[in-house]
N, C-alpha and C positions, 0 to 999 in steps of 0.2 A: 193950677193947671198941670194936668200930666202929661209929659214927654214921653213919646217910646222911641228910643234909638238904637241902631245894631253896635256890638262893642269889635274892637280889635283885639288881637291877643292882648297885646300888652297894658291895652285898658281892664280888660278882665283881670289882670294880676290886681291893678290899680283897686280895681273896686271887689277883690277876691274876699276881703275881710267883710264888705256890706253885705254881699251876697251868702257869702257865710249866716252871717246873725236872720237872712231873710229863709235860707235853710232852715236852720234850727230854729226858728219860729216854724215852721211849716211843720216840721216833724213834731217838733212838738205839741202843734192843735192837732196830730193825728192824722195828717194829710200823709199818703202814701206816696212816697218819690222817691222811692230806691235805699232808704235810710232806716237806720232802725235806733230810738229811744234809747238812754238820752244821747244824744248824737255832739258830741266834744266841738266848741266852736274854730278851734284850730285845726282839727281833722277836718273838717266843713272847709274854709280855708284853702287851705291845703288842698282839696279836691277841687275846688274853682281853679284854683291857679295849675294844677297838672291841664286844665281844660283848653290853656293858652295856645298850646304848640298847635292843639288842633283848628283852633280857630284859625291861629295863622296859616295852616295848609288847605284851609276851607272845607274842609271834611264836616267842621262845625260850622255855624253861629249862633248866635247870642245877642239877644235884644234883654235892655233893662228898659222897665220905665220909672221914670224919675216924677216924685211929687214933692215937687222944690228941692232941696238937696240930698234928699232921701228918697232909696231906690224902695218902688213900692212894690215891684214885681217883676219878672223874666221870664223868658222861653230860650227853646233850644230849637234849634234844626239841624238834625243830622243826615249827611248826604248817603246817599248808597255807593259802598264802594264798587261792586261790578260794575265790567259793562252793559249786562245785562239786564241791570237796575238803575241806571242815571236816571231814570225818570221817575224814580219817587225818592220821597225821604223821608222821614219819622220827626217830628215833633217830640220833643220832651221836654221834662221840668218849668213845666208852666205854674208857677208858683205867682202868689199875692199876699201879700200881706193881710192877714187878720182885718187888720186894722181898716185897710181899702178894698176889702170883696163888697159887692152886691154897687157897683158904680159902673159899670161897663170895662173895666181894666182888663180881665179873661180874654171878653170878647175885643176888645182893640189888640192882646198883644196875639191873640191866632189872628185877625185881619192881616196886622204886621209880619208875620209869618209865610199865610197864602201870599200875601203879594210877592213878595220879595220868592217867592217859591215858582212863583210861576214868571214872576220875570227871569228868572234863572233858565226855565226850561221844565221845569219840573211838574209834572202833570199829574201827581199821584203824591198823597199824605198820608202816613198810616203815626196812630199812636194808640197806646192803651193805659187804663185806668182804672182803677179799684170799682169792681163792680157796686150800683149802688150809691156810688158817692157823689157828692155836690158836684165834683167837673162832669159825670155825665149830664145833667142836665145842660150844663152849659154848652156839651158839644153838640148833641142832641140838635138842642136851640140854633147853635149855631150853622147846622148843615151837613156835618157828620153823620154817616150811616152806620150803624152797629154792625160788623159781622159775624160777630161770636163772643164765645166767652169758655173761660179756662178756668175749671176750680184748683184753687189753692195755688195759683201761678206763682204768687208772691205773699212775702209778710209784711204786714202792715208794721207802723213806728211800733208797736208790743212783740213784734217776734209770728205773732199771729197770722196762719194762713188767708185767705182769704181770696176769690175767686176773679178774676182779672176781666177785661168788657176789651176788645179791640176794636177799632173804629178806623174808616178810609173819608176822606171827601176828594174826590178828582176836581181838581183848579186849572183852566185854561193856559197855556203856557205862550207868555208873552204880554196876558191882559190882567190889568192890574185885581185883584180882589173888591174890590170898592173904590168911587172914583175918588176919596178924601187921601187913600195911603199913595198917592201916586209919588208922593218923595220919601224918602229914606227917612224922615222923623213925620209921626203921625203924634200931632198933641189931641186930649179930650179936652 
């Protein structure tokens, strides 16, 4: 059974080395999230745990899910700092393991996301992602509306340009995303 739970800072230090090695699997299969090939598992590391302070100030959060002791995958939610943007945030580093894609994990840890997004207040999601790639389909599927696209926004893990897909879902602020995530751990 999988767990998805939000982390605290100082849990993210804790599991900043898991998170690592679920990194560098990522980059490695060629999944685009901000890294580029071969990506050092201590630099990985290292960048989870700089991720702390923000969680603790709530600027971030961080959900892993757990399949049995081993983290199978995470997200991000990053809050807008103006005030004239509290009501959105961006999603990122939605990563899964190789090993656990095509089981609904994608789709549970964005459920876990929207919700906790709109129970917050937050009525506006924006994230983007290698045009093209496996996560569009998923967001696609999942409710997300495409509103453009950027060539060569970013490098893929090779160095290599490649042309970026932005996407929005507006989320009710207050009602939970689905009636299962209505507590803070959503198991499959």
């Amino acid at each position: 059974m999988t767990e998805i739970v939000p982390v605290s800072g100082p849990e993210l230090v804790t599991y900043a080395d898991e998170l690592a090695a679920l990194l560098v699997e990522t980059v490695e299969t060629g999944s685009s999230v901000g890294f580029l090939a071969p990506l050092d598992r201590g630099a990985a590391a290292c960048w989870w745990r700089e991720r702390a302070a923000s969680v603790e100030a709530g600027s971030l959060q961080v959900w892993i899910a757990r399949d049995g002791e081993r983290i199978a995958g995470t997200v991000g939610l990053v809050r807008a700092p103006l005030p004239n943007a509290r009501h959105r945030a961006e999603v990122t580093k939605l990563m899964i393991r190789p090993s656990a894609r095509g089981r609904g994990l994608g789709r549970a840890l964005l459920e876990a996301v929207e919700h906790s997004a709109a129970e917050d207040g937050v009525t506006l999601l924006v994230l983007d992602t290698e045009s093209g790639s496996a996560a569009e389909r998923l967001y696609r599927s999942a409710g997300w509306t495409e509103c453009g696209s950027v060539p060569d926004y970013a490098g893929d893990p090779a160095g290599v340009l490649k042309p970026t897909t932005f996407y929005y879902k507006a989320v009710a602020a207050g009602e939970p995303a689905r009636a299962q995530a209505a507590s803070p751990s959503t198991s499959l």
